[in-house]
C-alpha positions in Angstrom: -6.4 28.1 4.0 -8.3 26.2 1.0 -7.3 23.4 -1.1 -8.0 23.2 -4.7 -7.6 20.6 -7.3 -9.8 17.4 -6.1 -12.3 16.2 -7.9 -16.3 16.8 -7.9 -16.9 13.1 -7.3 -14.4 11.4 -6.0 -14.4 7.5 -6.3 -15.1 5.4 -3.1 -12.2 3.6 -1.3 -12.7 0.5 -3.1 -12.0 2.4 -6.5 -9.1 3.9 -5.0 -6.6 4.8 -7.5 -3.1 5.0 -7.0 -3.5 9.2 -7.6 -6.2 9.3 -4.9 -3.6 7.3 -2.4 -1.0 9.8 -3.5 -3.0 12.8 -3.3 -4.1 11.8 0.3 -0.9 11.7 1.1 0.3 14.7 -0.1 -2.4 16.7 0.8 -2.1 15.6 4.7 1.8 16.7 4.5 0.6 19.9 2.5 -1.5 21.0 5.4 0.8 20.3 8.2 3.2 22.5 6.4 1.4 25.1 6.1 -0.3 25.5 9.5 3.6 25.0 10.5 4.4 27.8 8.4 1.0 29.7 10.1 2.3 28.9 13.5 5.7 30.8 12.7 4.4 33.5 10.7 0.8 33.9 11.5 -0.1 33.8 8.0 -2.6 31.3 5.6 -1.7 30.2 2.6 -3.6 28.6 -0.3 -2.5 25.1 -1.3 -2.8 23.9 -4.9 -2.8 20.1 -5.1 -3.7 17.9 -8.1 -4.3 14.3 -8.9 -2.0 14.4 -12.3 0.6 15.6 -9.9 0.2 13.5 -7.9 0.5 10.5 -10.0 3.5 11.6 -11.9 5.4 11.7 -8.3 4.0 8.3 -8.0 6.3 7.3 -11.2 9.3 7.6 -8.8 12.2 8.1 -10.9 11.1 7.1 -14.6 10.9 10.4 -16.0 14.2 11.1 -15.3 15.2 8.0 -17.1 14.2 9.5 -19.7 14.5 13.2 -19.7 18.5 12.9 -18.1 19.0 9.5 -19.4 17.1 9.3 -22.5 15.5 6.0 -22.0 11.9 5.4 -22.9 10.8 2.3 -20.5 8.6 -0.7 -21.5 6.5 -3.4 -19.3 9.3 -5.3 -17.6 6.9 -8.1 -16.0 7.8 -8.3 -12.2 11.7 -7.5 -12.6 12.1 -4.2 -11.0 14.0 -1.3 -13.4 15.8 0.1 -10.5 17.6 -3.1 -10.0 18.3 -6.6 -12.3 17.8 -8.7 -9.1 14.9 -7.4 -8.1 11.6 -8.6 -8.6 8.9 -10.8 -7.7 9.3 -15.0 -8.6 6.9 -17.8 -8.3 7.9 -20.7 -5.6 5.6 -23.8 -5.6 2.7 -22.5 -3.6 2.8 -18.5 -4.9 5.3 -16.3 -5.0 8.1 -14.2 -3.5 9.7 -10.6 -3.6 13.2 -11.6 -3.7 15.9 -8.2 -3.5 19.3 -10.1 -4.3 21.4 -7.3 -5.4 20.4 -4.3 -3.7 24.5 -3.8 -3.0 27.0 -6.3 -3.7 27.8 -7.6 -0.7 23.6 -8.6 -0.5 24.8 -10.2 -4.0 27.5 -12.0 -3.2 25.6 -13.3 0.0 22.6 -14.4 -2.1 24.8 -15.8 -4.9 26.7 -17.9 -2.3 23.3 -19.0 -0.5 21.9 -20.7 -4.0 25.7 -22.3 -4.4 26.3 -19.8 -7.3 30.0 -18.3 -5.7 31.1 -18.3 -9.4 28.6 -15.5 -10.3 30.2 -13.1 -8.1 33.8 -13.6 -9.7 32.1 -13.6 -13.0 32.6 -9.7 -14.4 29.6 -9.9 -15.9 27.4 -10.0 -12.8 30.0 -8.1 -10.7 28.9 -4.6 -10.7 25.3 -3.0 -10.4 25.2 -1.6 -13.8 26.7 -4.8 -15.5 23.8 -6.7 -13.7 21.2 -4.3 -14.5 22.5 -5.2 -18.2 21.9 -9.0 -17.9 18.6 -8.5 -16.2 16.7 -11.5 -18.6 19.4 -13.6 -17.4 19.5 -12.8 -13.7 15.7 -13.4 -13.6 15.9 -16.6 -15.1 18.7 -17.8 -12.5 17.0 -16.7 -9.5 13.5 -18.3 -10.8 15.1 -21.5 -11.4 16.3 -21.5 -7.6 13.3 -20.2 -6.1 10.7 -22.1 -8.0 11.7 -25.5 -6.6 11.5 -24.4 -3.2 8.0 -23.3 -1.0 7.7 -19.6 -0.2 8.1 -20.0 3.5 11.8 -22.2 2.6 12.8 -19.3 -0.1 12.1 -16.4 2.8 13.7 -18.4 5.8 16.8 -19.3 3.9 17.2 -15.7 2.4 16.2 -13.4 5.2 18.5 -15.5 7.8 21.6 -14.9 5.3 21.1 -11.1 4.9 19.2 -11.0 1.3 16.0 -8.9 1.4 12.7 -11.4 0.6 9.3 -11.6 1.9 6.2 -13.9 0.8 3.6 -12.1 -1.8 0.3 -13.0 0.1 -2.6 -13.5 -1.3 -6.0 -11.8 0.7 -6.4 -14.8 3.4 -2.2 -15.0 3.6 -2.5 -11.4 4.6 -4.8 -11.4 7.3 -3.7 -14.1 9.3 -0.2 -12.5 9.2 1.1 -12.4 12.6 1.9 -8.9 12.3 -1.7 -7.5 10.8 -3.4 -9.5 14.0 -0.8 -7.7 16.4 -1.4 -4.5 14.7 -5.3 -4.9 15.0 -5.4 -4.3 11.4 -8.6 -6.6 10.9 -11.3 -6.0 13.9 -14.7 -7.9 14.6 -17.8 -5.7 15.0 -21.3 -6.6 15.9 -23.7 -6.4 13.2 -27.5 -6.1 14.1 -28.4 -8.7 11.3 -25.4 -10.8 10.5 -23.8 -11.2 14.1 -20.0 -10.2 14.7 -18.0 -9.8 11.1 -13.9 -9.1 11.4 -13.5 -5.8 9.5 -10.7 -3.7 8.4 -9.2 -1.9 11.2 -8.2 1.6 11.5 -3.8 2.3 10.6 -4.1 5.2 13.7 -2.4 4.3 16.2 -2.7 7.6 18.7 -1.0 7.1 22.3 -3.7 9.2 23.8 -6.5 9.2 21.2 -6.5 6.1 19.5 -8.4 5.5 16.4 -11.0 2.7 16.3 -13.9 1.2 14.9 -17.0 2.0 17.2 -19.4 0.2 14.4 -20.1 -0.7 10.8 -22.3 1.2 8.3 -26.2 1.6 9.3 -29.4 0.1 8.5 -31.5 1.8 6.5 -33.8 4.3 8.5 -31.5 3.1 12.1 -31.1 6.9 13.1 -34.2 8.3 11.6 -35.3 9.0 15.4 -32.0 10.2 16.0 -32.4 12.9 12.7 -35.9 13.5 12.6 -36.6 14.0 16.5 -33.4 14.7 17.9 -31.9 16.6 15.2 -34.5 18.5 12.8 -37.1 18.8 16.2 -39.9 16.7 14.9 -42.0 14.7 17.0 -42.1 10.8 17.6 -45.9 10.9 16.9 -44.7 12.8 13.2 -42.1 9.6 13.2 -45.0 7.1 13.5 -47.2 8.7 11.2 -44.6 9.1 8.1 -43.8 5.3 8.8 -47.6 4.3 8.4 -47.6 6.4 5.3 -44.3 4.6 3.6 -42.7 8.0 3.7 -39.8 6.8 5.6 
């Protein structure tokens, strides 16, 4: 089994592009599909994967907007396409994701939390489609109630009637997150130098061989004993010497 279609260089995580993420993805599925298919048949198969595929699956459903539906989409800000009352809106300390219309019942639940019960009997903002239509407007009503309130307020009020909303954290928001510390998703290591520094965890989460992290990236020349005497055979006098001379 090979896999074609990665780059020669590809960039480091923290240059991660949203192909790359996609392309991991689909490259991990891609192989457990085919040593399932080897399994069953016995046979190998060659698996063609590419990051421009990749990124057009990562453009969900826009190209059949356009190529079913005709319609060439534009920068919408945070308002999702999919739906009118969807999007992300700012609160007085940062923002939320707010899902008010996912169906109508989450509509008329979030219409009658804000004290809007008139917008659901209004035909204009009844159906999905009529909604999607009045998307400007819809964005500007849910704004106007959410930015007068705190982010934790907007999510408590929403989430305990039944409308979809979570807080848009910013880097430090994130990792205190209750749910990141339970998950072990940020780790402190020893470092040789700098003491002990909380690092990203690891996302696998094995019952019997569970991913962690054992350390952090080496100093330079830590394992030269390691490579030079343990690995390539040399001797710990050789070490010495090629450290007098500035070789290593």
């Amino acid at each position: 089994m090979s896999i074609t279609g990665f780059p020669d260089h590809p960039p480091t995580r923290s240059g991660q592009s949203i192909s790359d993420y996609y392309a991991g993805m689909l490259c991990a599925f891609s192989i457990m599909s085919a040593l399932h298919y080897r399994d069953r048949s016995g046979k190998g198969q060659r698996i063609d994967l590419a990051l421009l595929d990749s990124l057009l699956i990562a453009l969900d459903n826009l190209g059949e907007r356009y190529t079913v539906g005709g319609e060439l989409l534009t920068r919408a800000g945070n308002v999702s396409f999919a739906g009118s009352s969807s999007g992300v809106y700012p609160t007085t300390d940062g923002h939320v994701a707010v899902v008010a219309g996912a169906s109508n019942a989450v509509w008329k639940r979030f219409c009658e939390i804000i004290g809007r019960a008139d917008l659901v009997r209004d035909p204009g903002f009844a159906t999905a489609p009529a909604r999607r239509d009045r998307r400007d407007e819809i964005a500007g009503i849910i704004q106007g109630w959410t930015s007068m309130r705190s982010k934790a307020e907007v999510v408590d009020t929403l989430a305990s009637g039944g409308v979809p909303a979570a807080p848009v954290n910013n880097v430090a928001e994130m990792i205190a997150d209750p749910q990141v510390q339970a998950r072990e998703m940020f780790v402190d290591v020893d470092h040789p130098v700098y003491g002990t520094l909380k690092t990203t965890g690891t996302p696998l989460k094995l019952s019997e061989t569970p991913g962690r992290i054992r350390w952090l990236a080496p100093q330079p020349g830590e394992h030269n004993e390691e490579v030079f005497v343990g690995m390539l055979g040399h001797s710990r006098d050789d070490l010495a010497r090629w450290r007098q001379a500035g070789v290593i």
